[in-house]
N, C-alpha and C positions, 0 to 999 in steps of 0.2 A: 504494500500500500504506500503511495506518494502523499503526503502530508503535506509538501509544496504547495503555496497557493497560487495556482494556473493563472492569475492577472501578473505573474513578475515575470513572465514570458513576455508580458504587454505593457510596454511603457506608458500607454495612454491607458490602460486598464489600475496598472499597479500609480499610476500618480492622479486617481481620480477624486482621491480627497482632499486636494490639494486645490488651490483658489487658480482658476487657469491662467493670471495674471505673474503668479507664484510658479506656475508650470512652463511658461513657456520662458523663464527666467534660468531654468536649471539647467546646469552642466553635470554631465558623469566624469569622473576620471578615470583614464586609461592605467589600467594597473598589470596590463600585461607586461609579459618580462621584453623589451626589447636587445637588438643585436647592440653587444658592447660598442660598434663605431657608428651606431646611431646615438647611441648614451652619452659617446662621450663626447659628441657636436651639441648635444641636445640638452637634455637634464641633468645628465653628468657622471661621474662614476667615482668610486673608491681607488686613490693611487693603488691599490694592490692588485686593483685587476687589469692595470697597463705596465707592471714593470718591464714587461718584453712588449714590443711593438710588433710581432709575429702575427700577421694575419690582418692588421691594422695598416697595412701600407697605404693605402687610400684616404686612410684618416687621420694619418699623425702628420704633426707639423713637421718638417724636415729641420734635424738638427738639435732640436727640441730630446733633454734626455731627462727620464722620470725611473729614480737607482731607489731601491730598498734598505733600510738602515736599519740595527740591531739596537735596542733600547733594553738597558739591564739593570733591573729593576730591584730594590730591597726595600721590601716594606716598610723594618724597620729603621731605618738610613735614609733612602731617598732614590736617584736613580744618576744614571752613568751611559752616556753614549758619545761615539766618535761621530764627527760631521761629515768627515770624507778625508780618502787619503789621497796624497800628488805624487806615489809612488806606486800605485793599484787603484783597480777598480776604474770607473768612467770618467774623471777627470784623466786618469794617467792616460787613459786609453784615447781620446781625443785631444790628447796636447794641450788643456786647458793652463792659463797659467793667470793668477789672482793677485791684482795689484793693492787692493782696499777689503778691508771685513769690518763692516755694519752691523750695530743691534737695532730695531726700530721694534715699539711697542704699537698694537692697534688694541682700543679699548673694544669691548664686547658689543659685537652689532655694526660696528662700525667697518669703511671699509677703505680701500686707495686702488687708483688706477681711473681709468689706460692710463700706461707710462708706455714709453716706447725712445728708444734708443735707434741714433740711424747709421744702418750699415756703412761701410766705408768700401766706397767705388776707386779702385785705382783711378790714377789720370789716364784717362784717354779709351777707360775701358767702358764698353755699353752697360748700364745699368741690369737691365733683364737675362744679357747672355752673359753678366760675371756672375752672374747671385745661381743661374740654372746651373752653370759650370759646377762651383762650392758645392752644389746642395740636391743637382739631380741626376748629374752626368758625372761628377767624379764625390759621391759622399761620402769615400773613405780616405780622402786626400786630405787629411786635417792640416796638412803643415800648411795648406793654402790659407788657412784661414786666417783673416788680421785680427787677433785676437787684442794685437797692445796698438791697433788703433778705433777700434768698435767695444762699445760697453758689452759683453754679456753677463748676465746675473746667474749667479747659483745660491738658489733660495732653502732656507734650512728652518725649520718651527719648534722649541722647545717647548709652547705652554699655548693649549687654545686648540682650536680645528680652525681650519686655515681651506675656504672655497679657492681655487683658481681658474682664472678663467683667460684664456692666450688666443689671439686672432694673430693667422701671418699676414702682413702687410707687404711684404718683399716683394717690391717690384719684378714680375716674371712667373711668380711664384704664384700657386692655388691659393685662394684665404680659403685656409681651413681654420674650424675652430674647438678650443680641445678645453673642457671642461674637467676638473678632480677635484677631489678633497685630499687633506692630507691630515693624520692625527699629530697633535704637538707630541713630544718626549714626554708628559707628564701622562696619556695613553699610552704608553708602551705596547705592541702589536703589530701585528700583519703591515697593516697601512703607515708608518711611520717611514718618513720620505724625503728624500733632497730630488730638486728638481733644477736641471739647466734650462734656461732661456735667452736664445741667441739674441742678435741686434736685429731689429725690425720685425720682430715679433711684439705687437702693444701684451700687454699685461697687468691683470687687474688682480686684488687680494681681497676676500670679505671675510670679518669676522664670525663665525657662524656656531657658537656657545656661548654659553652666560659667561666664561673667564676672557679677561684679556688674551689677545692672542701676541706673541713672542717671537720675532722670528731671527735670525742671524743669517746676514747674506757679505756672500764674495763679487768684488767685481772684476772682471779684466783689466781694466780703467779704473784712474782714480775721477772721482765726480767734477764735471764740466757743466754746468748748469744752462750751458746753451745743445746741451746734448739730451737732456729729459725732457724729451715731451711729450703733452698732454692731450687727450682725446676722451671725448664724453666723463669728463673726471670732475664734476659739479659735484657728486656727493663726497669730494673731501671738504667741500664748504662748509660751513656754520652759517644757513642763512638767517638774520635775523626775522623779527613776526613783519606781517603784513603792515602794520599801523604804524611799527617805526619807519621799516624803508619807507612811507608816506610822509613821514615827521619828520625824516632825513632829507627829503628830496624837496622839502616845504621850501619857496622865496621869498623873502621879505626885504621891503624895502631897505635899506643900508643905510646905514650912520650919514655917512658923507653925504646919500643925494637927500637923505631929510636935510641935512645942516643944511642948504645949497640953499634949499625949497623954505629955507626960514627969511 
């Protein structure tokens, strides 16, 4: 015997008690499982389930490296983990080499980005067929890469969950766009994560737990402020309320042209 009540076959059946003003307002959510290089353009995924880009060539950003990291934990202590090493692992293996190391704190909810850093074009070489060369026709040729004249970041999280969200901007290049989460050190687990992101790759960070979130980053580069820039990045603002920007942008007559007018 089916106990099911036969109107939740029927959308117009099973939402019949509902006011039709109320009905034709609702949305379902798709809670199906979709394919991980749908996920991870789209809603997004767990670093743990992109540490290999195997299968994902159509959706990973080229150059773009997301490495798994070991976080060791004692209860009663605290916790202990390595950031990355310049002698193994994916920095050694890409030649990466790190001019500056950053702490920045993001409070809870809060978020920064696009930031985007701009590649660096030899003189004389076309924009779209140097960046293909780098990145789709030779992408194991790292010594090509000008690493100590283009910023790239390698992003690290001790405390918080930490959204990432990377669009490639690279002249020549697909925009693709790759969505993860990453756990701070203070989760120890699967997902505990260091991530590279090249130049012309924009990149945004959002806090996304009740702690602040923590992060430690390398750069190729030391910081050039005509070299960070910004795109769709208003919510690093503080916009004040409605009634002051009114109060602020208020004109009154001036000192001087009263005195004048006396």
């Amino acid at each position: 015997m089916n106990d099911r009540d036969p109107s939740s076959s029927n959308p117009r059946e099973l939402w019949r008690g509902v006011r039709a003003e109320a009905e034709n307002k609702l949305e379902t959510r798709d809670y199906s499982r979709k394919e991980i290089a749908v996920r991870l353009a789209d809603t997004g995924v767990r670093a743990c389930e992109v540490f290999s880009n195997e299968g994902l060539e159509d959706a990973w950003i080229p150059a773009v490296e997301i490495f798994q990291r070991t976080v060791y934990h004692q209860r009663s202590r605290g916790y202990f983990a390595e950031m990355a090493r310049t002698t193994e692992g994916p920095i050694r293996r890409v030649g990466l080499e790190l001019r500056q190391w950053s702490v920045a704190t993001m409070y809870s909810e809060s978020a920064k980005g696009f930031h985007i850093h701009p590649p660096h074009i030899p003189e004389g070489e076309d924009p779209e067929a140097w960046l293909r060369r780098l990145y789709i026709e030779e992408p194991g040729n790292y010594s090509l890469r000008p690493y100590d004249k283009e910023q790239w970041d390698i992003m690290f999280f001790v405390r918080g969950i930490a959204e990432i969200v990377l669009v490639d901007e690279r002249a020549g290049l697909s925009r693709r766009v790759m969505r993860f989460v990453i756990d701070g050190d203070d989760l120890p687990g699967p997902n505990n994560a260091g991530v590279v992101i090249p130049a012309g790759v924009a990149h945004a960070v959002r806090s996304c737990s009740s702690q602040d979130l923590i992060m430690v980053y390398g750069t190729s580069t030391t910081f050039e402020p005509e070299h960070e820039g910004r795109i769709a990045s208003d919510i690093e603002r503080a916009p004040l309320p409605d009634d002051w920007e009114k109060y602020l942008e208020s004109s009154y007559p001036s000192a001087t042209s009263e005195s004048a007018g006396s």
